[in-house]
Backbone as a printed PyTorch tensor [residue, N CA C, xyz], in Angstrom:
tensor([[[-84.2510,  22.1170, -65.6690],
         [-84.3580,  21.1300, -66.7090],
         [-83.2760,  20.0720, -66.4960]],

        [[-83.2780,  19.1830, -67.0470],
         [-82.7610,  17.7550, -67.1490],
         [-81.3740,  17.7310, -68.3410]],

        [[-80.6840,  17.4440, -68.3010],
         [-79.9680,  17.0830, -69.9130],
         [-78.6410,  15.9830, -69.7220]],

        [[-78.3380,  15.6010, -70.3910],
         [-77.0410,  14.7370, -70.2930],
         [-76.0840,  14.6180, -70.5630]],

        [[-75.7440,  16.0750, -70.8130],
         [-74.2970,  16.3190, -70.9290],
         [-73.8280,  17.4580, -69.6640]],

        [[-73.4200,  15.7370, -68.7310],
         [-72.4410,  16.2630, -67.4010],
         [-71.3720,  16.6580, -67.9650]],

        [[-71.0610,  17.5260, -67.2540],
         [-69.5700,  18.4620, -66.8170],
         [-68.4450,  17.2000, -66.4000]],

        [[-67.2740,  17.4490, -66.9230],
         [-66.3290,  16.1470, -66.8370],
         [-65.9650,  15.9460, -65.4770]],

        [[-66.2490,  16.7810, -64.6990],
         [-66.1570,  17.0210, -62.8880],
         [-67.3900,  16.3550, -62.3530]],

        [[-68.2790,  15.8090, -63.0670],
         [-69.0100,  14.8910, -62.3410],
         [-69.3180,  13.1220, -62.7700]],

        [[-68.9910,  13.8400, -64.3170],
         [-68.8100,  12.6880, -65.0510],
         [-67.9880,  11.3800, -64.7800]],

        [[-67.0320,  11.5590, -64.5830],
         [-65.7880,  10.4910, -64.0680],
         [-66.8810,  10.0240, -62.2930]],

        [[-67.6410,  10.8490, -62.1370],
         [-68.3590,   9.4930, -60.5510],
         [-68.9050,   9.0020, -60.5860]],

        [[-69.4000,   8.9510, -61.9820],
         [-70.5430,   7.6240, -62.3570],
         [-72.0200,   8.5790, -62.8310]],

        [[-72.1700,  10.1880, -63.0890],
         [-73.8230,  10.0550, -63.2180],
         [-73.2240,  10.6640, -64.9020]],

        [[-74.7190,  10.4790, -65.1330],
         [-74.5300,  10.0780, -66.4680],
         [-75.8540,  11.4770, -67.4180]],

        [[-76.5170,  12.1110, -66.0660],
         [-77.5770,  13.6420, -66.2540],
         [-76.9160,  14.6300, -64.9760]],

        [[-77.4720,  15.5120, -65.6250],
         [-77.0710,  16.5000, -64.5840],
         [-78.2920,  17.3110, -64.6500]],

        [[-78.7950,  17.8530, -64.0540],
         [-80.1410,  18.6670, -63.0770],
         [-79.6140,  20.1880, -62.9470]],

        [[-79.4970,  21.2620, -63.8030],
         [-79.9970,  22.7140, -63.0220],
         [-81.0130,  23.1530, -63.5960]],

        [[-80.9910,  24.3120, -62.3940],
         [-81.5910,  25.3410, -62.0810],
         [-81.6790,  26.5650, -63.0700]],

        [[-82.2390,  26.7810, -63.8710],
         [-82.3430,  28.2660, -64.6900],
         [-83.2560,  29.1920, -64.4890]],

        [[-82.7170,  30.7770, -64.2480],
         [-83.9020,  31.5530, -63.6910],
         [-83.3610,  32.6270, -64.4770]],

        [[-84.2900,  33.4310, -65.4640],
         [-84.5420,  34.7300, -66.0670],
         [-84.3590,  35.9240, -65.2670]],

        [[-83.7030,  36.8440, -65.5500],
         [-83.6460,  38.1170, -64.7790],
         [-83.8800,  39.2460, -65.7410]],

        [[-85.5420,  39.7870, -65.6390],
         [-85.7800,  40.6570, -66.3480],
         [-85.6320,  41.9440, -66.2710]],

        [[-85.0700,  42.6340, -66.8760],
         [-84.9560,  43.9160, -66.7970],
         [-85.4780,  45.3200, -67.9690]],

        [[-85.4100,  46.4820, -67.5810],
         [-85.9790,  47.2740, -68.3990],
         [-84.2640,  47.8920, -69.3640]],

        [[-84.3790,  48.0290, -70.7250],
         [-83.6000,  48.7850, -71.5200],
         [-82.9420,  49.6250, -70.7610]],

        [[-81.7540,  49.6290, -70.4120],
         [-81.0820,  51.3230, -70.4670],
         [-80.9010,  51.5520, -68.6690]],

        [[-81.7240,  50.3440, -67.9170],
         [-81.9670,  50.5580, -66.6130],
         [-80.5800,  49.2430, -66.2270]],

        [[-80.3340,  49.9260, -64.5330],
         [-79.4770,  49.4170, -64.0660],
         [-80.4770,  48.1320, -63.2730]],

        [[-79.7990,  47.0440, -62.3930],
         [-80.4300,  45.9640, -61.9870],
         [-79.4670,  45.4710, -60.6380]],

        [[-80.4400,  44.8500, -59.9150],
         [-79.3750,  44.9120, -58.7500],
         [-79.8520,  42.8630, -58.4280]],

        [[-78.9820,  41.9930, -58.2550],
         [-79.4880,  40.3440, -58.1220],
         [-79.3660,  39.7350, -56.8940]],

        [[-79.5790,  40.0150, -56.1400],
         [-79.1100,  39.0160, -54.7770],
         [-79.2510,  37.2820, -54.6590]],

        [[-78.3660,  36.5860, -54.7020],
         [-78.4510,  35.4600, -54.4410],
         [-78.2930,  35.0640, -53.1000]],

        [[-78.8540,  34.2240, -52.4350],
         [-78.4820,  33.9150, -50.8140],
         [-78.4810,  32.5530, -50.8000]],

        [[-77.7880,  31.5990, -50.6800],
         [-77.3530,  30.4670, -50.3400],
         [-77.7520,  29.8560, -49.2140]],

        [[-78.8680,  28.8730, -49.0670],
         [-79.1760,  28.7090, -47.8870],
         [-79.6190,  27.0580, -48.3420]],

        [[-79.9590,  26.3900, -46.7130],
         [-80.2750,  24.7890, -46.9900],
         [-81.5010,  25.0040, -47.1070]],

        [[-82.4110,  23.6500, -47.9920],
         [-83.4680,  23.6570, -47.8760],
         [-84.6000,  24.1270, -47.1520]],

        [[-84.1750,  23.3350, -45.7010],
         [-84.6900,  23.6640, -44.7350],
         [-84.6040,  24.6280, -43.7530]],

        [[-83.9800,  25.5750, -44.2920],
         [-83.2980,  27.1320, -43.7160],
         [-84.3920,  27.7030, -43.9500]],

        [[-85.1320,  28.9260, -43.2460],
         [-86.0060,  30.3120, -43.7790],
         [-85.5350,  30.7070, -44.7720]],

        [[-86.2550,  31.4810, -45.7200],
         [-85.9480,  31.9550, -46.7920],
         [-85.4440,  33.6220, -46.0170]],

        [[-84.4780,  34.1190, -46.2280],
         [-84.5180,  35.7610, -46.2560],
         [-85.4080,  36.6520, -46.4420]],

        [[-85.6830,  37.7730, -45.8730],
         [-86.4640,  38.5130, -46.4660],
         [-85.4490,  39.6650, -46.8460]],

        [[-85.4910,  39.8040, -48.2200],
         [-84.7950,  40.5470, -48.8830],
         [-85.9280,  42.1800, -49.8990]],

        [[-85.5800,  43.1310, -49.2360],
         [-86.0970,  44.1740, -49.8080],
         [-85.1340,  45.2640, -50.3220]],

        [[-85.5640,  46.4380, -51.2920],
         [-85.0050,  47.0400, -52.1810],
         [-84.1280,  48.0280, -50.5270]],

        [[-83.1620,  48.9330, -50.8470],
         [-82.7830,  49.6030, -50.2110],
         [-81.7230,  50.7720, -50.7210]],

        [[-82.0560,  51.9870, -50.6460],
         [-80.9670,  53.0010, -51.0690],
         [-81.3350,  53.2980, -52.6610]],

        [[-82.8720,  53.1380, -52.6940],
         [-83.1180,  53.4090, -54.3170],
         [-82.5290,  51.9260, -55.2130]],

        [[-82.0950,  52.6310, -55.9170],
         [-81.7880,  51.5770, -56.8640],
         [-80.5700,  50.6950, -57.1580]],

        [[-80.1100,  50.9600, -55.8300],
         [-78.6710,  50.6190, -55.5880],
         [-77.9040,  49.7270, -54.7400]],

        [[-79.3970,  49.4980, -53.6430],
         [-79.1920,  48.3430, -52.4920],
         [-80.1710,  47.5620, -52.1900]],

        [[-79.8470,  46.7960, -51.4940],
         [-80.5940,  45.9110, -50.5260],
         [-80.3330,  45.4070, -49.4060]],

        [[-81.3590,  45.3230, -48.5470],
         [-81.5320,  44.8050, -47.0520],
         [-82.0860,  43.4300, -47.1710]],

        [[-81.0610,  43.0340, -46.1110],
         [-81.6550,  41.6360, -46.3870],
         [-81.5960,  41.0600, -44.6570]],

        [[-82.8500,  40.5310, -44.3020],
         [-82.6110,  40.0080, -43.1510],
         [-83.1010,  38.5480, -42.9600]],

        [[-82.4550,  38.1730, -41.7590],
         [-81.7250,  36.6330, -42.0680],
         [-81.0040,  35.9390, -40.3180]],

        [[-81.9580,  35.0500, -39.8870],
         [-81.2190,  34.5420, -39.0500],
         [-80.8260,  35.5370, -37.7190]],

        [[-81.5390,  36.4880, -37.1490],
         [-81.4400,  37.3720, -36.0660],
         [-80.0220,  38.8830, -36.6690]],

        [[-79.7660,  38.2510, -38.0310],
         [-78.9830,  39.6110, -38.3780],
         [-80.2370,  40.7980, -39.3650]],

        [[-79.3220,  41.5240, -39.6500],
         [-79.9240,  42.5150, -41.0640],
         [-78.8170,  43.1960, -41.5520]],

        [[-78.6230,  42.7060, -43.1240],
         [-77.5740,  43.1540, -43.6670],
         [-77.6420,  44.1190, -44.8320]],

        [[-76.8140,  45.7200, -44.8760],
         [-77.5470,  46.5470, -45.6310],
         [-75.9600,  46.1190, -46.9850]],

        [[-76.5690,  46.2020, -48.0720],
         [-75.4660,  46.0450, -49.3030],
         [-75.7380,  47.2240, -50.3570]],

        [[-74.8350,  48.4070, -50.6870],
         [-75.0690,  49.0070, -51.7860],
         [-73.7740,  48.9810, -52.3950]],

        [[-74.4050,  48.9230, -53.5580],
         [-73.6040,  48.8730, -55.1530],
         [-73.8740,  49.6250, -56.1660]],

        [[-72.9550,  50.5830, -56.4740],
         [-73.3000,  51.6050, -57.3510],
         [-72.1380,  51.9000, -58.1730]],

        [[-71.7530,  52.4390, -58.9360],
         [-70.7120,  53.2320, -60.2450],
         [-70.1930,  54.3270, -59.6950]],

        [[-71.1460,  55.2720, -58.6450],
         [-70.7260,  56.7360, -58.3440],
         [-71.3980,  56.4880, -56.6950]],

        [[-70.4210,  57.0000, -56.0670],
         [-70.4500,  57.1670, -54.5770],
         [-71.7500,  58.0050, -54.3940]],

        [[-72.2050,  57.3700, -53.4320],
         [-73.7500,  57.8340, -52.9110],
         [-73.7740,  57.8090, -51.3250]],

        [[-74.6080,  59.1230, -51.0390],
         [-74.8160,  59.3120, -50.0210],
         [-75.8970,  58.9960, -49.8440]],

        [[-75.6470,  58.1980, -48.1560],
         [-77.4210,  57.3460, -47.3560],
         [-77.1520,  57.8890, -46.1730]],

        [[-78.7860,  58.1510, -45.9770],
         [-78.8460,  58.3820, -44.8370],
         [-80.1510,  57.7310, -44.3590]],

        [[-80.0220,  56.0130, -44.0630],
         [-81.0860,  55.2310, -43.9610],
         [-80.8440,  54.2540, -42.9760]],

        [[-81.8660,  54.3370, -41.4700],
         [-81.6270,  52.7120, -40.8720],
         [-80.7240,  53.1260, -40.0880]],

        [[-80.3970,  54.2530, -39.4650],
         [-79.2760,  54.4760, -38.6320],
         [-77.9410,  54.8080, -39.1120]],

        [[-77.6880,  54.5600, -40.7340],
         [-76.6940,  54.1890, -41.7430],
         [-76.5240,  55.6600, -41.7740]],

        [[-75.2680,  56.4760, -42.1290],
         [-74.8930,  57.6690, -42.7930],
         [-73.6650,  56.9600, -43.5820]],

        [[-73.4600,  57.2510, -44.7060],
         [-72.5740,  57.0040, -45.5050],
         [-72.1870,  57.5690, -47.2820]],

        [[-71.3580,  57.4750, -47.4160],
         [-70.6080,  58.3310, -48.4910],
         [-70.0440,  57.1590, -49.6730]],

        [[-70.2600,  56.5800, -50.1490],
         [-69.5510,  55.2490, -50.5800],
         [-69.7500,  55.1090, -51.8010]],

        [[-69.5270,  54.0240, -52.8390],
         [-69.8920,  53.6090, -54.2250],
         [-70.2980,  52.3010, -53.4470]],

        [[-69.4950,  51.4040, -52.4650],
         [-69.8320,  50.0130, -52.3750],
         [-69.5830,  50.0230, -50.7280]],

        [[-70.7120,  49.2570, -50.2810],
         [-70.9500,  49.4030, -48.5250],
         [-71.9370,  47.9530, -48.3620]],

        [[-71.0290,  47.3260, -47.3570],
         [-72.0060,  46.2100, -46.0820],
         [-71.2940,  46.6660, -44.6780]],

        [[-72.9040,  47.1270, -44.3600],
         [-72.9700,  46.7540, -42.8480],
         [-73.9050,  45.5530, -42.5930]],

        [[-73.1870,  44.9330, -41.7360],
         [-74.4980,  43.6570, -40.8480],
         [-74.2400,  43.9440, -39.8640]],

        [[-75.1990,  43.5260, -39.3140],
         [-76.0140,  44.0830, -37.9680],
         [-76.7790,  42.9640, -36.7810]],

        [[-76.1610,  42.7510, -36.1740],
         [-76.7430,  42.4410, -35.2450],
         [-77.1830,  43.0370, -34.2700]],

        [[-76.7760,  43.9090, -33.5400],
         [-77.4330,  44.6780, -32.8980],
         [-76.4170,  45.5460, -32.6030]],

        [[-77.0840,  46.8770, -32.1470],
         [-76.2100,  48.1200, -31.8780],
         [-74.6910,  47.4970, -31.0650]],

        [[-74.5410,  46.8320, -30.9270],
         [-72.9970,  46.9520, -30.4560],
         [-71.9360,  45.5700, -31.0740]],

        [[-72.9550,  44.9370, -31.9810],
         [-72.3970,  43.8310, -32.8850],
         [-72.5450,  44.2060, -34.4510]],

        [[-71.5450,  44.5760, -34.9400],
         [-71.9380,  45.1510, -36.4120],
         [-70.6380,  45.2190, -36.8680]],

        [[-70.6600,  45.1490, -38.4840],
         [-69.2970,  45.4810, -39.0600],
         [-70.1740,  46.2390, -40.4400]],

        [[-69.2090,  47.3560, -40.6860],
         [-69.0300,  48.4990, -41.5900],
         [-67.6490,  47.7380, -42.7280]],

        [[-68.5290,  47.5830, -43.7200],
         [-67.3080,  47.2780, -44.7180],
         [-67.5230,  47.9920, -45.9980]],

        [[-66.4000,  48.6460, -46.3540],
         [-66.3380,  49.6340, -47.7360],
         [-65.1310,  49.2420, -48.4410]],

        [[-65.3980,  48.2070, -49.2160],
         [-64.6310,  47.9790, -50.1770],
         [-63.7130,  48.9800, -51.4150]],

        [[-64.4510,  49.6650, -51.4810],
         [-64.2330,  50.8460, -52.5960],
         [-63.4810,  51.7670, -51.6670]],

        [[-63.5510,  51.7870, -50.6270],
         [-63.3490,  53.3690, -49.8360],
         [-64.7380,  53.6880, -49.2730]],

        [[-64.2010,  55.3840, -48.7580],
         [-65.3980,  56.4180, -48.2000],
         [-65.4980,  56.1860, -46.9890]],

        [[-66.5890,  56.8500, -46.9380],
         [-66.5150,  57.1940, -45.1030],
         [-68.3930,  56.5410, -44.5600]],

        [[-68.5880,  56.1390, -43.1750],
         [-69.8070,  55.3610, -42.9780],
         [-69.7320,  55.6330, -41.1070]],

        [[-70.9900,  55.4530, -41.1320],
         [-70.9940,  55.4140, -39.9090],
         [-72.6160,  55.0280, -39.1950]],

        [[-72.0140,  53.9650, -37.6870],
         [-73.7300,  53.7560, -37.5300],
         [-73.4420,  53.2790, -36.0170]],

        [[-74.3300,  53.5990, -35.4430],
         [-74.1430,  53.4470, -34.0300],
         [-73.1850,  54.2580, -32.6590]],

        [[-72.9320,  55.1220, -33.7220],
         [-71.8290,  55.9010, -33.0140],
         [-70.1720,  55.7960, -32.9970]],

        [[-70.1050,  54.4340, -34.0690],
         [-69.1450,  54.4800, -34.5460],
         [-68.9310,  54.8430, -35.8830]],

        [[-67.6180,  55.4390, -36.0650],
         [-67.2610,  55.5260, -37.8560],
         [-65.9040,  54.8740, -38.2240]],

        [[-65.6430,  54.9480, -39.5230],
         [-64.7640,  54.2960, -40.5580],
         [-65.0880,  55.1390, -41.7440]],

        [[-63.5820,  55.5660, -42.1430],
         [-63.1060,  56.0540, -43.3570],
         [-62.1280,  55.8800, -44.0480]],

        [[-62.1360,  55.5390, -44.8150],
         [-60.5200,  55.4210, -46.0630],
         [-60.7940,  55.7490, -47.5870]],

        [[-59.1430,  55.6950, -47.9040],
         [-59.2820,  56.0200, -49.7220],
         [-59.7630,  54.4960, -50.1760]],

        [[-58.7890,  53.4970, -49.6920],
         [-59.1130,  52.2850, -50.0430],
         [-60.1060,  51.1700, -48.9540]],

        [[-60.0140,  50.0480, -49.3300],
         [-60.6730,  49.4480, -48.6780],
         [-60.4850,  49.2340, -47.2210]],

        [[-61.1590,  49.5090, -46.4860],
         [-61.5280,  49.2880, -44.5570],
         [-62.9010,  48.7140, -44.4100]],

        [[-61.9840,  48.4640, -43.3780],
         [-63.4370,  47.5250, -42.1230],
         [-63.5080,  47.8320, -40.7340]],

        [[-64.5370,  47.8110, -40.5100],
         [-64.6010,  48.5940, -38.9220],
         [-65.5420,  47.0280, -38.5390]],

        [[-65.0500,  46.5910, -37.3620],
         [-65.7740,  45.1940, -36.3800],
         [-65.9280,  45.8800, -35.4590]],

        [[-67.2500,  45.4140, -35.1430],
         [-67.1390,  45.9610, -33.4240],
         [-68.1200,  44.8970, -32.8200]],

        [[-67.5530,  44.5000, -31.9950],
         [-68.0550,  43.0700, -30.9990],
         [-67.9730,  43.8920, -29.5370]],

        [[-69.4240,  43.3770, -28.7090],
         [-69.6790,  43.9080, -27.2160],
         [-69.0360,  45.2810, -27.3200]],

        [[-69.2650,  46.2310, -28.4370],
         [-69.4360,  47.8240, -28.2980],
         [-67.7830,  48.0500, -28.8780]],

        [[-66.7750,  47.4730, -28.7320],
         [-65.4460,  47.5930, -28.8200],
         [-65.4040,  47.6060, -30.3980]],

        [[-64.5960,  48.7890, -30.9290],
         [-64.4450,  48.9980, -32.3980],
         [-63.0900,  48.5170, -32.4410]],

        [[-62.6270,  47.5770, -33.8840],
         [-61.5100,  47.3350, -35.0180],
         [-61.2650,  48.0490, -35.8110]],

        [[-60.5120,  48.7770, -36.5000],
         [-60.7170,  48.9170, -37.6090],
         [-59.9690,  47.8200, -38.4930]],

        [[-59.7580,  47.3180, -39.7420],
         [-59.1030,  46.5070, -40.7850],
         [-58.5190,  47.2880, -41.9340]],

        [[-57.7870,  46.9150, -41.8990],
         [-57.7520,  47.7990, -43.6600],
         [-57.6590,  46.7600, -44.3390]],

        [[-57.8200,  46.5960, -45.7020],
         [-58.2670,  45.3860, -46.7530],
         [-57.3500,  45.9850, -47.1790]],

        [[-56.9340,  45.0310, -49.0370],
         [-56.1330,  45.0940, -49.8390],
         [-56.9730,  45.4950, -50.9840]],

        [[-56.4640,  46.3030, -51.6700],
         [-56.7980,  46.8460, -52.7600],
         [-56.6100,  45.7720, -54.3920]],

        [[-57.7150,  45.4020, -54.8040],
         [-57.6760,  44.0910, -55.9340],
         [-57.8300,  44.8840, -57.0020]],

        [[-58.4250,  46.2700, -57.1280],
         [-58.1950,  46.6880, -58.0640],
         [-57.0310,  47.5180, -59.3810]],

        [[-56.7190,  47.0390, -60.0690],
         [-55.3920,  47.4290, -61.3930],
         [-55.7360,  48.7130, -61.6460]],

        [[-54.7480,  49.2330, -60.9490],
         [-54.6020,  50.9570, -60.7240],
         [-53.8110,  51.3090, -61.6390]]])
């Protein structure tokens, strides 16, 4: 929809309407919901984005990758797609068996291709032309 009351961050450049986008996200009572947004140009492919890990993830592929995302409250075990993992919160992308990164924000343990990664807190495992990283991340959460 249309309306004319710009945001003072656009206001001061001269427009005088501002133009979004509003989209409904329906859900059932009492049920959890999972939203993927993907950011892409017009003229980009759209993703193909499907459910993954029950009710807790999604696969989304995109541009010669495929990226698996689960999000959950209570650590869940997958065993999907080559994926074994133990986690509450997990991305792997994938490019192909020897281009991939394992990221567990939350913690836990994952593994795919013959490589693994485990921690209490957050790690990252890169692996470019077969060669594994691991990372360790910083912990954002108020312990």
């Amino acid at each position: 929809f249309t309306h004319n009351q710009c945001e003072p961050s656009v206001k001061h450049r001269g427009f005088t309407t501002e133009t979004q986008v509003v989209c409904r996200i329906e859900g059932q009572p009492g049920q959890d919901y999972l939203v993927t947004i993907f950011p892409r140009k017009a003229d980009e492919p759209r993703p193909v984005v499907s459910s993954w890990c029950g009710e807790h993830g999604v696969k989304l592929a995109w541009a010669g990758e495929t990226h698996y995302v689960l999000l959950a409250m209570q650590a869940q075990t997958v065993k999907m797609d080559g994926i074994e993992a133990t986690a509450s919160a997990l991305i792997v992308k994938v490019k192909d068996g020897k281009n991939f990164t394992i990221s567990l924000p939350a913690g836990g343990a994952a593994r795919f291709a013959g490589k693994k990664v485990e921690g209490k807190g957050p790690v990252e495992l890169q692996v470019v032309n077969g060669k594994a990283k691991t990372v360790a991340g910083k912990d954002l959460i108020p312990r």
